[in-house]
C-alpha positions in Angstrom: -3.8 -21.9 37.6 -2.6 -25.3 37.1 -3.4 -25.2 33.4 -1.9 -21.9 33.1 1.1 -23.4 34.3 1.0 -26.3 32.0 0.6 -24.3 29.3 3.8 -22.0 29.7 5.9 -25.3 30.7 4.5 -25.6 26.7 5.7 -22.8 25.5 9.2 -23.0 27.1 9.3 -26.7 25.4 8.6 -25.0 22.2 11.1 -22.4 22.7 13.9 -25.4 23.8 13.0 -27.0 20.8 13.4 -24.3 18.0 16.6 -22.8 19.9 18.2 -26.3 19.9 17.7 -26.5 16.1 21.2 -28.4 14.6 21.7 -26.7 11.4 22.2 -28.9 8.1 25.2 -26.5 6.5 25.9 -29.8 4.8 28.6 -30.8 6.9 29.2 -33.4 9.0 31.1 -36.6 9.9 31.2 -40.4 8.0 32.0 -43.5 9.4 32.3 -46.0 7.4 32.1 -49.9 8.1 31.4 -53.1 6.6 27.7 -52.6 7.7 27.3 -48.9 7.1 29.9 -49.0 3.5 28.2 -45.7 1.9 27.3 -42.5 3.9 24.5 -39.9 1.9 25.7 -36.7 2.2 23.1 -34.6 0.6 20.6 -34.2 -2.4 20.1 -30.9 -4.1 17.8 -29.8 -6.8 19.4 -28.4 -9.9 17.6 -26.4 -13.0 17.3 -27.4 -16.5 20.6 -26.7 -19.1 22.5 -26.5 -15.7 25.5 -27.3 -14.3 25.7 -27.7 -10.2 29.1 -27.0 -8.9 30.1 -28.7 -5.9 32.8 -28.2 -3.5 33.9 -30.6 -0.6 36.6 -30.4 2.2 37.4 -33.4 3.8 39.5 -34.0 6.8 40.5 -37.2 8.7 42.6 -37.2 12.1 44.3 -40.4 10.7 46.0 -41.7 7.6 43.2 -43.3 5.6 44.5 -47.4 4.9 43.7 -48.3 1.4 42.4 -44.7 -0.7 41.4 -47.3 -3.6 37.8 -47.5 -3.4 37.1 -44.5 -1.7 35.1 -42.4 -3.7 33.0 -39.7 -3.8 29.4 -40.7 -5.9 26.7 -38.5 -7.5 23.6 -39.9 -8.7 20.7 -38.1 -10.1 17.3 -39.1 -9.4 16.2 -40.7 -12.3 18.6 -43.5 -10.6 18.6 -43.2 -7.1 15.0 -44.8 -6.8 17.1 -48.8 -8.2 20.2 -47.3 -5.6 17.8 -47.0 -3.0 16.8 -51.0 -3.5 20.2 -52.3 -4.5 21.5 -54.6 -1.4 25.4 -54.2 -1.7 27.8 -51.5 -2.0 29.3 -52.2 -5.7 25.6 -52.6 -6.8 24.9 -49.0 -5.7 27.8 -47.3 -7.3 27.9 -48.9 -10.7 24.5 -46.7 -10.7 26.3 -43.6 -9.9 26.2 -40.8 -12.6 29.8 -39.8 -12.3 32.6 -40.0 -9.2 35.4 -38.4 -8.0 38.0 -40.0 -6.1 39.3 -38.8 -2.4 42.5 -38.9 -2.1 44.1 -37.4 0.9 47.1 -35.8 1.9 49.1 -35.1 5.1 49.4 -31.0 6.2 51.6 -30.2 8.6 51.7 -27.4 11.1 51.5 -26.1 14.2 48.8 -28.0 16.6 47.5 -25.8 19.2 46.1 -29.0 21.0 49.3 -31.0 20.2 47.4 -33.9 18.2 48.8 -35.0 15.2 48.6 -34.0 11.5 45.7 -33.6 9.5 45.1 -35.1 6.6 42.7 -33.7 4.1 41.2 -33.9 1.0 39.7 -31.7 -1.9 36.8 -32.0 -4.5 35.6 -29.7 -6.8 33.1 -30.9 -9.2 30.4 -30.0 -11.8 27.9 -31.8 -12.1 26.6 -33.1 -15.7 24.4 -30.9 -17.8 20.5 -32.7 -18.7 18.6 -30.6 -20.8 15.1 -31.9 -20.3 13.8 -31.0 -17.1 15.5 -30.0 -13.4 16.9 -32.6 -11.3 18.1 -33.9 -7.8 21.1 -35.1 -7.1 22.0 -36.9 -4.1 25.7 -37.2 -3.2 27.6 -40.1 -1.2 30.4 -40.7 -0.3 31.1 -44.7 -0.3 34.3 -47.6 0.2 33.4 -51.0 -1.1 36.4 -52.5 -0.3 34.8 -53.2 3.8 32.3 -55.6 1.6 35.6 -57.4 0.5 37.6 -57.5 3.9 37.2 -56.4 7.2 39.1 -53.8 8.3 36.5 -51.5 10.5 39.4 -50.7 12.6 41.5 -49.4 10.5 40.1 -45.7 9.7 38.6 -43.3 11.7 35.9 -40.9 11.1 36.0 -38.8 7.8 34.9 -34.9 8.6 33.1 -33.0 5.8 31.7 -29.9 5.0 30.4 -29.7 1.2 29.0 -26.6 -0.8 26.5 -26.9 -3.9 25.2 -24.6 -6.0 22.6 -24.4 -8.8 23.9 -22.9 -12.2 21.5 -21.3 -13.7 20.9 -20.3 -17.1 18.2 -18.3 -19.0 17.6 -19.6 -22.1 16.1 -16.9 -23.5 18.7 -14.8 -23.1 22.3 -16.7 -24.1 24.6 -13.8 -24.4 24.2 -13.4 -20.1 26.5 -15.3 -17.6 25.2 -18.3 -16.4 24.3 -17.6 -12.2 25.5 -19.7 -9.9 23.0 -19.8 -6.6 22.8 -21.3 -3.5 19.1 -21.5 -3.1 18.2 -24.9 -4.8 15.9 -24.8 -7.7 13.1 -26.6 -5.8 13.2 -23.1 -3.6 12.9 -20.9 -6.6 10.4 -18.1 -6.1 9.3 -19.2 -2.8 10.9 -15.7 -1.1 8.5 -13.8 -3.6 5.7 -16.2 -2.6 6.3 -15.9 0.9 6.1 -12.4 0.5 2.8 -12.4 -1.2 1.8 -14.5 1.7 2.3 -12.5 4.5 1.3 -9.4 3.1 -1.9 -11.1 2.2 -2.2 -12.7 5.6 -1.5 -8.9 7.4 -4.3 -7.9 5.4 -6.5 -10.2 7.0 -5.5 -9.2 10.5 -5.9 -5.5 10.0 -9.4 -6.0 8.6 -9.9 -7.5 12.2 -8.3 -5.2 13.9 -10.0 -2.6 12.2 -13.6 -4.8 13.4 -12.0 -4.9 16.9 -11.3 -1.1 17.0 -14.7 -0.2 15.3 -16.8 -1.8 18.1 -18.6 -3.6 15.5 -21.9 -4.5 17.7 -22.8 -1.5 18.4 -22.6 -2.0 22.2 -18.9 -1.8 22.9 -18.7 -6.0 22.5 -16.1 -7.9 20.3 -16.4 -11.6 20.4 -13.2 -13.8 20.9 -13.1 -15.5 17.8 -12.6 -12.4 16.7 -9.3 -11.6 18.2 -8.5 -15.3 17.9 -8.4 -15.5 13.8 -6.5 -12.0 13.6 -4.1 -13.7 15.8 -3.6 -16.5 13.7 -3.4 -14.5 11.1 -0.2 -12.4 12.6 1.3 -16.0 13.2 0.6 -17.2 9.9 2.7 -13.8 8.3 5.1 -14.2 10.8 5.9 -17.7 9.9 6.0 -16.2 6.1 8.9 -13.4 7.5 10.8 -16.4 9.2 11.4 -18.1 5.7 12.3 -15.1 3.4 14.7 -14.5 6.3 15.5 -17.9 6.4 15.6 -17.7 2.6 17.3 -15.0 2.0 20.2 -16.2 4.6 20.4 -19.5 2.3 20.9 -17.3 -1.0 23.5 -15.5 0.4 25.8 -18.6 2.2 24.0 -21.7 1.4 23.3 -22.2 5.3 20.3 -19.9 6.1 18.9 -19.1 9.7 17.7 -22.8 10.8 16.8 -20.8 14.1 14.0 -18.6 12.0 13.5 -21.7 9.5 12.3 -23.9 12.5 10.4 -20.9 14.0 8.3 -20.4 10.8 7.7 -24.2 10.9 6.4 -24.1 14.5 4.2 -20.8 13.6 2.6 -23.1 10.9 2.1 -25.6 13.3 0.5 -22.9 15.9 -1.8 -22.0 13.1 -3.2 -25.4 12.9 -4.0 -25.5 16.2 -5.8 -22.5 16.7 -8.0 -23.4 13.5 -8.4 -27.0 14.6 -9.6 -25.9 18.1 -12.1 -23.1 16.7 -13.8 -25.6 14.7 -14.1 -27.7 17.4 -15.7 -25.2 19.1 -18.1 -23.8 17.0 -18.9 -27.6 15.6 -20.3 -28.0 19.6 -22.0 -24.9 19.8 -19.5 -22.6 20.8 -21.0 -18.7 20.0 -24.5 -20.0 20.2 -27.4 -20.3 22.5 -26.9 -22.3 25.4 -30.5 -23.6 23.8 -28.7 -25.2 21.2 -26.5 -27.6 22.4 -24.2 -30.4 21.9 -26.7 -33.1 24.1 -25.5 -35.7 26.6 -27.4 -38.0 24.9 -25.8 -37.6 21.7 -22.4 -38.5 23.2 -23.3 -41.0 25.5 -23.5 -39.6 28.5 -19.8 -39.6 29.3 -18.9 -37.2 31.9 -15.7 -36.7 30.2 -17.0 -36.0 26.4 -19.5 -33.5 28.4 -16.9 -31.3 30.4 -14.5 -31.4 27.4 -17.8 -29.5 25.3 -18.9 -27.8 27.9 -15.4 -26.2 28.1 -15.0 -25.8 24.6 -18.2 -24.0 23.9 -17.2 -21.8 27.1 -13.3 -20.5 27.4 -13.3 -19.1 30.8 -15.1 -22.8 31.6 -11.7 -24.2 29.7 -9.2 -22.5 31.4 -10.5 -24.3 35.1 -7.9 -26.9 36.6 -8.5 -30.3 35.1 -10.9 -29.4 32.6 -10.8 -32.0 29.5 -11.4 -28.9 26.9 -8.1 -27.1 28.8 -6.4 -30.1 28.5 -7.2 -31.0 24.8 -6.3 -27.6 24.0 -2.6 -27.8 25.8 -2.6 -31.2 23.7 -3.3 -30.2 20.6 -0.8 -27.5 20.6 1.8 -29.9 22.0 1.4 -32.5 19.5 1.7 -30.3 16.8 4.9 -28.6 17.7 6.5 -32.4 18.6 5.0 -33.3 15.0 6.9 -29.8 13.3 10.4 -30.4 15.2 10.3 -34.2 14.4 9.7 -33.7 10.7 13.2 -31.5 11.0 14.8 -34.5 11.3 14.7 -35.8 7.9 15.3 -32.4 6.2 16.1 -29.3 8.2 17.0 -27.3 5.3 14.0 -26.1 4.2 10.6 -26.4 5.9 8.8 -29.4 5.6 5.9 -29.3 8.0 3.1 -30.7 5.6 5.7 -33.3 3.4 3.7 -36.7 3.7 7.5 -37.8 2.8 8.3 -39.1 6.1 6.8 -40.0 9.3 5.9 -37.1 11.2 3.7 -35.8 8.3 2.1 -39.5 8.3 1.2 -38.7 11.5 0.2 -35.4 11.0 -2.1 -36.8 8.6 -4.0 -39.0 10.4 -4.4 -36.3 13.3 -5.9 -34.0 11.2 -8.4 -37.1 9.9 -9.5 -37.9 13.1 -10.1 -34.1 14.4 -12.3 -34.0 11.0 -14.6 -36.8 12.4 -14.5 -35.5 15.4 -15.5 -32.0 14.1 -18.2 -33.7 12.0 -19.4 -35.5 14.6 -20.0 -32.3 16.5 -22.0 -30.7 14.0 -24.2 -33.5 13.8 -25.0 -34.2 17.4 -25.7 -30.0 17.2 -27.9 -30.5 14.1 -30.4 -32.8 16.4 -30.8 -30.1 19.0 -34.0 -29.2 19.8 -34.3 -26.0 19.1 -32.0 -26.0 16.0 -34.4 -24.6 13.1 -33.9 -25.8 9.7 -32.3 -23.0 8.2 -29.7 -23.0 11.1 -29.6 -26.8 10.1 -29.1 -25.9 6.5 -26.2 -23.8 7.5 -24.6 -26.2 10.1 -24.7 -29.2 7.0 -22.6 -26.5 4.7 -20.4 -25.3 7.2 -19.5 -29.1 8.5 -19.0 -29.9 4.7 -16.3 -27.1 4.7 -14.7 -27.3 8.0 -14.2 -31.3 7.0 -12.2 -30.1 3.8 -10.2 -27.9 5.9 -9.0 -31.0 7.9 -8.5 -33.2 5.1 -7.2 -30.6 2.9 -3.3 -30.8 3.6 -2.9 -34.5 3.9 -4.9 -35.2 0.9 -3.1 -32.4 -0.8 0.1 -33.9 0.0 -1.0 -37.6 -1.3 -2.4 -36.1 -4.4 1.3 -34.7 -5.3 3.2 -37.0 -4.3 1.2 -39.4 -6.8 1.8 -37.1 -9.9 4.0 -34.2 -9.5 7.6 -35.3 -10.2 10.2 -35.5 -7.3 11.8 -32.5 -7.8 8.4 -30.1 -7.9 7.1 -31.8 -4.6 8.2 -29.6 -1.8 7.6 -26.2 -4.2 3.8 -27.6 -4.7 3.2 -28.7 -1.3 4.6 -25.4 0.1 2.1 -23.3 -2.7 -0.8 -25.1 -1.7 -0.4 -25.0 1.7 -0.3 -21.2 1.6 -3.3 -20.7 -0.8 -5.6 -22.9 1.0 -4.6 -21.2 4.8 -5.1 -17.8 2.9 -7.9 -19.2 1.7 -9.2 -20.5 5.6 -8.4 -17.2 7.3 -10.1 -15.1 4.5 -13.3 -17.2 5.1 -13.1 -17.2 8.8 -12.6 -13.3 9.3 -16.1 -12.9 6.6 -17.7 -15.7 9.1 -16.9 -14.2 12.8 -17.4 -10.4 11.4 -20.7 -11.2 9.9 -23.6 -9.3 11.3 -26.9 -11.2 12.5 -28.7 -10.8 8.7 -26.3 -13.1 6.9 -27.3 -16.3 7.7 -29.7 -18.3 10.1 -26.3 -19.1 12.0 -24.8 -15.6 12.8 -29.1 -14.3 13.2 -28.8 -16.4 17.0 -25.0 -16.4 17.0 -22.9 -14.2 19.7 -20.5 -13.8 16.8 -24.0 -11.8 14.9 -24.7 -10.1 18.4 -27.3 -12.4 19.5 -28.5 -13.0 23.1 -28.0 -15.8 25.0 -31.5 -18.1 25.1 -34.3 -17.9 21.7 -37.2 -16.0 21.3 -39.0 -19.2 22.1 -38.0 -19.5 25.7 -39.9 -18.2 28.2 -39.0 -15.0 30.0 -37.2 -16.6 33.2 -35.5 -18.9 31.4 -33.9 -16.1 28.8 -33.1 -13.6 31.9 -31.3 -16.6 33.8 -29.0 -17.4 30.3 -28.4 -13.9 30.4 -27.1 -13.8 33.7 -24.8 -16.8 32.8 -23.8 -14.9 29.9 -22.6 -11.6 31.8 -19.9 -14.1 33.6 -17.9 -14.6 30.1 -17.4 -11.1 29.5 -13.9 -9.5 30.2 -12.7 -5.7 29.3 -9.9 -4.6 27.1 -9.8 -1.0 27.6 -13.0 0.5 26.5 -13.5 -2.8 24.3 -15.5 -5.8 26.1 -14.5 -9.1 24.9 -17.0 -11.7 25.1 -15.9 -15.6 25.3 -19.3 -17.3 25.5 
């Protein structure tokens, strides 16, 4: 009860953190000092032969002292890497592609809350064409003259709220308008691939639904993994829907849903979790005889590392207050989800759950590394079992080979582009891959826990295969008293009998 408890205290963190979700609609507020002299607004990816348009609104509450150096600046990335290392203000926006200077103006009328006037400013800008390949712009707004004096005191807070858009031109096809588009050109044709996902992804779960319903074994018995893997894949479309509505939103106002664009985030992040923890599982012998066994010798002989197995390879053991496996479980889905609402900190525009661009996804990587030892580790320690024949050995070595590439997959994916993709394909790729290679996960995992007991030494003593509890080579007792254990994991879904062991 306690765990159950802890669990939905999870969930309603969860639920805190996606509702509480401050959207980026690229506005904000600027203060600018002699120690903070430049304020980055926003970067923004913009195609090839293009032209981005941007439109700002500022407002201040007070007469700004000394307009002169206050200026708008847009650099594009081919410079912003030396901006990024320059050390003063005037260093920073002699790099600046082009500038627009803000220059306010009083507007009088009626107050409803009695302050004073408002005094705001205008920009409308196009950005400069490059032919050769897309770009990102990052825009800032910056006054170098609190280098040359101090005067801190003098200005309050400038308010902004900017809009950008990507022009975009075909080519191929001169005698049409150019199209001017809110959705960036890093986000190009991620709605149809998100589309392709999730349908794909559905697929998968009503294959194993279809399993479920079909009362596969023959006896009426549906294994958990099962139902856990159609599950995930549900999650995985749904966080596909949350981004083409998310998308879609962007398109249409250049702010999107950051409620559904955190959500699909979070699903991702759920995803993980359930995949990380099945491995674990199995790679301790979760689905197999109780014969074949993760030994206490093999983890030396801590009580802890034992209960944490022995929960994992049984759920209804898992799910008992103050079990390590219950706990590791609650863990794993809490660190993840911290890990998905952190990373929104640095860009909650678009999802960035697997971006190795920041912190969080640092993090995220070495997680994942360590769960792959930790899953290889597993397999190992099963391979040395007694009773573990050499073909089930043979099968254990491939399947730890390919459960490791699973947990090295995204962070290595991520390194891998972020050494040769340019900057402005990054999050497109990242995104891509992601999606193929979870596809690519869920399609093997609903082939391995619907496999029947003649395709491969595995699923032949497997529960997964419809294999009984204890080997042929046991003794009579010993088989009937692992059966009796195994009647304890079984639990009924209408005519269906789930079994967890």
């Amino acid at each position: 009860m306690s765990s159950q408890r802890t669990l939905f205290a999870a969930l309603i963190f969860i639920a805190i953190c996606v509702i509480s979700s401050k959207a980026k609609v690229v506005s904000g507020s600027a203060k600018l000092t002699g120690v903070n002299t430049e304020h980055v607004v926003t970067k923004f990816a913009v195609s090839p032969h293009g032209k981005g348009k941007v439109s700002v609104t500022l407002t201040t509450d007070t007469m700004y002292e000394d307009e002169r150096h206050l200026k708008m600046y847009f650099f594009s990335d081919d410079v912003w890497p030396k901006v990024t290392h320059a050390t003063t203000c005037a260093e920073k926006v002699r790099l600046a592609n082009q500038a627009s200077v803000i220059s306010f103006r009083s507007t009088r009328g009626d107050r409803p809350d009695g302050r004073r006037d408002t005094w705001i400013a205008k920009i409308n800008s196009i950005l400069m064409k490059f032919d050769d390949r897309p770009r990102y712009w990052y825009i800032l707004i910056a006054d170098c003259s609190y280098e040359m004096y101090y005067h801190d005191k003098s200005n309050g807070p400038i308010n902004y709220r900017l809009e950008v858009m990507d022009n975009y031109i075909d080519i191929t096809r001169p005698e049409h308008e150019p199209e001017y588009s809110h959705i960036p050109y890093d986000e190009r044709g991620m709605i149809k691939f998100h589309t392709v996902n999730l349908v794909f992804s559905f697929l998968i779960a009503l294959f194993l639904l279809q399993t479920v319903l079909s009362q596969k074994n023959g006896n009426g018995e549906v294994h958990l993994s099962s139902i856990i893997i159609g599950l995930t894949c549900l999650i995985w479309s749904s966080s596909s829907v949350c981004e083409v509505i998310h998308l879609n939103a962007y398109k249409r106002n250049g702010i999107g849903s950051h409620f559904f664009d955190a959500l699909s985030a979070h699903f991702e992040a759920v995803c993980d979790s359930l995949i990380s923890l099945l491995l674990l599982a199995i790679a301790v012998g979760w689905t197999l005889p109780s014969d074949i066994s993760v030994q206490a010798k093999n983890i030396n002989n801590s009580s802890i590392l034992v209960s944490a197995c022995n929960g994992l390879r049984n759920p209804s053991v898992a799910i008992q207050k103050g079990n390590p496996a219950g706990i590791l479980s609650i863990a794993m889905f809490l660190v993840h989800a911290i890990i998905a609402q952190w990373g929104r900190i640095y860009d909650d525009d678009f999802d960035c759950y697997h971006d190795l661009e920041h912190l969080p996804g640092k993090i995220l990587f070495c997680l994942r590394f360590i769960l792959g030892i930790a899953f290889l580790v597993g397999v190992a320690s099963l391979k040395r079992s007694t009773h573990c024949s050499h073909e089930l050995s043979k099968f254990l070595t491939t399947f730890s080979v390919t459960g490791f590439v699973w947990f090295l997959c995204a962070p290595s994916m991520g390194v891998f582009i972020s050494l040769v993709a340019p900057v402005y394909r990054r999050h497109q790729l990242v995104s891509i891959c992601s999606g193929v290679y979870q596809l690519a996960a869920l399609s093997s995992l609903a082939l391995f826990v619907t496999a029947d007991s003649s395709k491969s030494a595995f699923h032949k003593v497997s529960k997964i295969g419809g294999g009984d509890d204890g080997l042929s080579s046991l003794s009579n007792g010993s088989s009937m008293q692992n059966s009796g254990n195994a009647s304890k994991s079984i639990f009924r879904i209408g005519k269906s009998k789930v079994r967890l062991d």
